[in-house]
C-alpha positions as CSV (number, residue, x, y, z in Angstrom):
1,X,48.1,61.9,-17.7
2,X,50.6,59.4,-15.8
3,X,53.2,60.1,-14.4
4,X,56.5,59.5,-15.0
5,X,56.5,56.8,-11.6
6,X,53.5,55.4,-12.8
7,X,54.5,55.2,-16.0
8,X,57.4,53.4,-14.7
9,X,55.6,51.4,-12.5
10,X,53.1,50.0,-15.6
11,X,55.7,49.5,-17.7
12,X,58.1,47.3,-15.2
13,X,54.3,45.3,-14.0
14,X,54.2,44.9,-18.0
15,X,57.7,43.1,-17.9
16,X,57.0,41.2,-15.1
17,X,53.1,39.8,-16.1
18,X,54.9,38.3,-19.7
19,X,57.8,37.0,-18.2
20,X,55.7,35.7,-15.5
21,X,52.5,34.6,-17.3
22,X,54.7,33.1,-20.1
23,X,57.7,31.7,-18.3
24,X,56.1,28.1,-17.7
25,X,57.2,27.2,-21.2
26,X,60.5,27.1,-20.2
27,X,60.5,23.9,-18.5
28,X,59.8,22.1,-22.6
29,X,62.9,24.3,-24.0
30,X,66.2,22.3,-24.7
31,X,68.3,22.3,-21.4
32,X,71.4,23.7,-20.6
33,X,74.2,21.2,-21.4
34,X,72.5,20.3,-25.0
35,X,74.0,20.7,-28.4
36,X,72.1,24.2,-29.7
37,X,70.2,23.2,-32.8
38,X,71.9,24.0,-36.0
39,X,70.9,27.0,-38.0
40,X,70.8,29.7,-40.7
41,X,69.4,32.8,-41.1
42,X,70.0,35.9,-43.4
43,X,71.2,38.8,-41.4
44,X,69.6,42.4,-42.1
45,X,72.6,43.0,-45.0
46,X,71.8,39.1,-46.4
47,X,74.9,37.8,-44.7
48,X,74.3,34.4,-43.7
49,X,74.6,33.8,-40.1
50,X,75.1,30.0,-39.3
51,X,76.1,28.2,-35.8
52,X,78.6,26.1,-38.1
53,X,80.1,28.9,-38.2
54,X,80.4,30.1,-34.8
55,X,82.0,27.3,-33.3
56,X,84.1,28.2,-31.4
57,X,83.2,31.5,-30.5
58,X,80.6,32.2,-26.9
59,X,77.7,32.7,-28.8
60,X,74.5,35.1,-27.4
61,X,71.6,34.3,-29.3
62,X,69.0,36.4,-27.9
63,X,65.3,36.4,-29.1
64,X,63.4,39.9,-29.0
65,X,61.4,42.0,-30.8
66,X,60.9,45.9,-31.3
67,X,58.1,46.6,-29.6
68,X,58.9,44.1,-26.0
69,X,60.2,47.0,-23.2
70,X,62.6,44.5,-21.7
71,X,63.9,43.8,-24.8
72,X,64.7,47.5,-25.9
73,X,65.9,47.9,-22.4
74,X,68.6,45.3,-23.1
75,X,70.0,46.4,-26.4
76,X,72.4,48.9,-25.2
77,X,73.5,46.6,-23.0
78,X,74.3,44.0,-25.7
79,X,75.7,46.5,-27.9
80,X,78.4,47.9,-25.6
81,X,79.2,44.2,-24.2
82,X,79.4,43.1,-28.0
83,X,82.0,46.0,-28.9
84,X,84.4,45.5,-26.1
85,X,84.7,41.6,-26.9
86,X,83.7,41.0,-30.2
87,X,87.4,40.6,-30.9
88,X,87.5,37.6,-28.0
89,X,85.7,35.2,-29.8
90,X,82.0,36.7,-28.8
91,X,78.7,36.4,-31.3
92,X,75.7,38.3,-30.4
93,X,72.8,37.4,-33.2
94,X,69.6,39.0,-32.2
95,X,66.5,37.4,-33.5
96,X,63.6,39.3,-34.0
97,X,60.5,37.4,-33.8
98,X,58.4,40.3,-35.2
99,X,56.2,40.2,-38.1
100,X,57.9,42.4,-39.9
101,X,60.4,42.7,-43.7
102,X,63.6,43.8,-43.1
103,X,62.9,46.8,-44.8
104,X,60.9,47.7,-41.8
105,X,62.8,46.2,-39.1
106,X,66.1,48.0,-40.6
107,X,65.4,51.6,-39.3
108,X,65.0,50.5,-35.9
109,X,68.3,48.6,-35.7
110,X,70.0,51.6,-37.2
111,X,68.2,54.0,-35.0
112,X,69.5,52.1,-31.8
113,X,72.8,51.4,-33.3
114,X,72.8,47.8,-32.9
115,X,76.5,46.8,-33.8
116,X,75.7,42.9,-33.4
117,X,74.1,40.6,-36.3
118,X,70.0,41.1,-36.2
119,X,68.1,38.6,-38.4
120,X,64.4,38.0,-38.7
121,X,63.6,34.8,-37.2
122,X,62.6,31.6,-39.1
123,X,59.7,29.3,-38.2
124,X,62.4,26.9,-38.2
125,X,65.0,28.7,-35.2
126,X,61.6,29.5,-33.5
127,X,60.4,25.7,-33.4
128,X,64.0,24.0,-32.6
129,X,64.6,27.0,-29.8
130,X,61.5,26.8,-28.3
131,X,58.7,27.4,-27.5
132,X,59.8,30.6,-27.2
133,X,56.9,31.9,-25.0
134,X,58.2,35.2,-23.7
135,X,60.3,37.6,-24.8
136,X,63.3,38.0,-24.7
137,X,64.8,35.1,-24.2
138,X,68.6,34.9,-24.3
139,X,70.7,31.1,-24.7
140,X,74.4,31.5,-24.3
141,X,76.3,28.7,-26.3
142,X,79.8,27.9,-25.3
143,X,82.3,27.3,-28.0
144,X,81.4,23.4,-29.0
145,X,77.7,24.6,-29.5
146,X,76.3,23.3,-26.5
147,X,73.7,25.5,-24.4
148,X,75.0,26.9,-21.4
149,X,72.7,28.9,-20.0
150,X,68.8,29.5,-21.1
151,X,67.3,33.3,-19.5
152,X,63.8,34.0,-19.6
153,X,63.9,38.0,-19.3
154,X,66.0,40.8,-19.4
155,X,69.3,40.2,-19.6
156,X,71.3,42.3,-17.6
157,X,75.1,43.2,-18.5
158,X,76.8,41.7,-15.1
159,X,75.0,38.3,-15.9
160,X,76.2,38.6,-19.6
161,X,79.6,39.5,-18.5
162,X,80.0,36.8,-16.0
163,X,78.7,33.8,-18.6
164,X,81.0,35.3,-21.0
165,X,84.1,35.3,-18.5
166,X,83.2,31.8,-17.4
167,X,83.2,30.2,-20.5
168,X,86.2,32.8,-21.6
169,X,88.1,30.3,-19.2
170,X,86.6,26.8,-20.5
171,X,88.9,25.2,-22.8
C-alpha cells in the first residue's frame, strides 16, 4: 500500500509527465492576441452557450475532463472565482473532452457543485482550439473575443484572479 506522500508524489509526477510530455503542441495553438474562434455548444441543461453571446464579458473557457487530477484540482477553484464575479461580466464554460453523454457526465458536475456552464466538447471547438494536447488547458478571452492568455496546466486561482482584474480594467 502507498502512502499518503507517495501517493502524492505519483499523482503530482502524473500532472507534470502530461503537461510536460504533451505541452509541445502548444506552440500550433492560436496565439494570444487572436480573435477566439466562434462557437456553440449545448450546456448540460441544453442551453446554448455561444461566444456571440459573451462578448463582452472576460470569458474562461477551460478544457478538462473528469478523470485528469489537475483538472479536478482546479474546479473548486473555478467555482468559487466564478461565484464572486459572475455578476462582473465573468463566463467560465468548462469543456469536457471526455467520451462521455451528458447523462453520465451530469452526476459528476453535480457532485462537485460546478456552478459554471459545463458542455461536452464538439469535434468542432476541439479542432478550432487546438490541438488540445493536454489537459486542462484554460484560454481567457477579453471582452472583444480576442485570446488573452493560453495556459497549459492547472490553473491556479491567483493567476485567474489576476487575468480577470487585468482585463476588469481594459476598456
Amino acid at each position: 500500500m502507498l502512502s499518503k506522500r507517495s501517493s502524492a508524489v505519483k499523482k503530482a509526477c502524473f500532472s507534470i509527465l502530461c503537461v510536460g510530455i504533451l505541452a509541445a503542441g502548444l506552440a500550433a495553438q492560436i496565439q494570444p492576441g487572436t480573435l477566439a474562434p466562434a462557437f456553440s455548444l449545448q450546456d448540460l441543461g441544453g442551453r446554448t452557450i455561444s461566444l456571440a453571446d459573451l462578448k463582452g464579458k472576460i470569458v474562461v473557457l477551460n478544457f478538462w475532463a473528469t478523470w485528469c487530477p489537475p483538472c479536478r484540482a482546479e474546479i473548486p477553484d473555478f467555482i468559487d472565482f466564478y461565484n464572486q464575479n459572475r455578476t462582473n461580466n465573468l463566463e467560465i464554460v468548462g469543456v469536457s473532452v471526455d467520451e462521455l453523454t451528458v447523462q453520465q457526465l451530469q452526476p459528476f458536475v453535480q457532485k462537485n457543485k460546478m456552478t459554471y456552464p459545463v458542455a461536452l466538447a464538439s469535434p468542432k471547438i476541439v479542432r478550432d482550439y487546438g490541438p488540445i494536447d493536454a489537459i486542462p488547458t484554460t484560454f481567457i478571452l477579453d471582452r472583444l473575443g480576442r485570446i488573452r492568455h493560453t495556459q497549459v496546466g492547472l490553473m491556479e486561482k491567483k493567476d485567474l484572479a489576476a487575468w480577470f482584474q487585468k482585463l476588469s480594467g481594459e476598456k
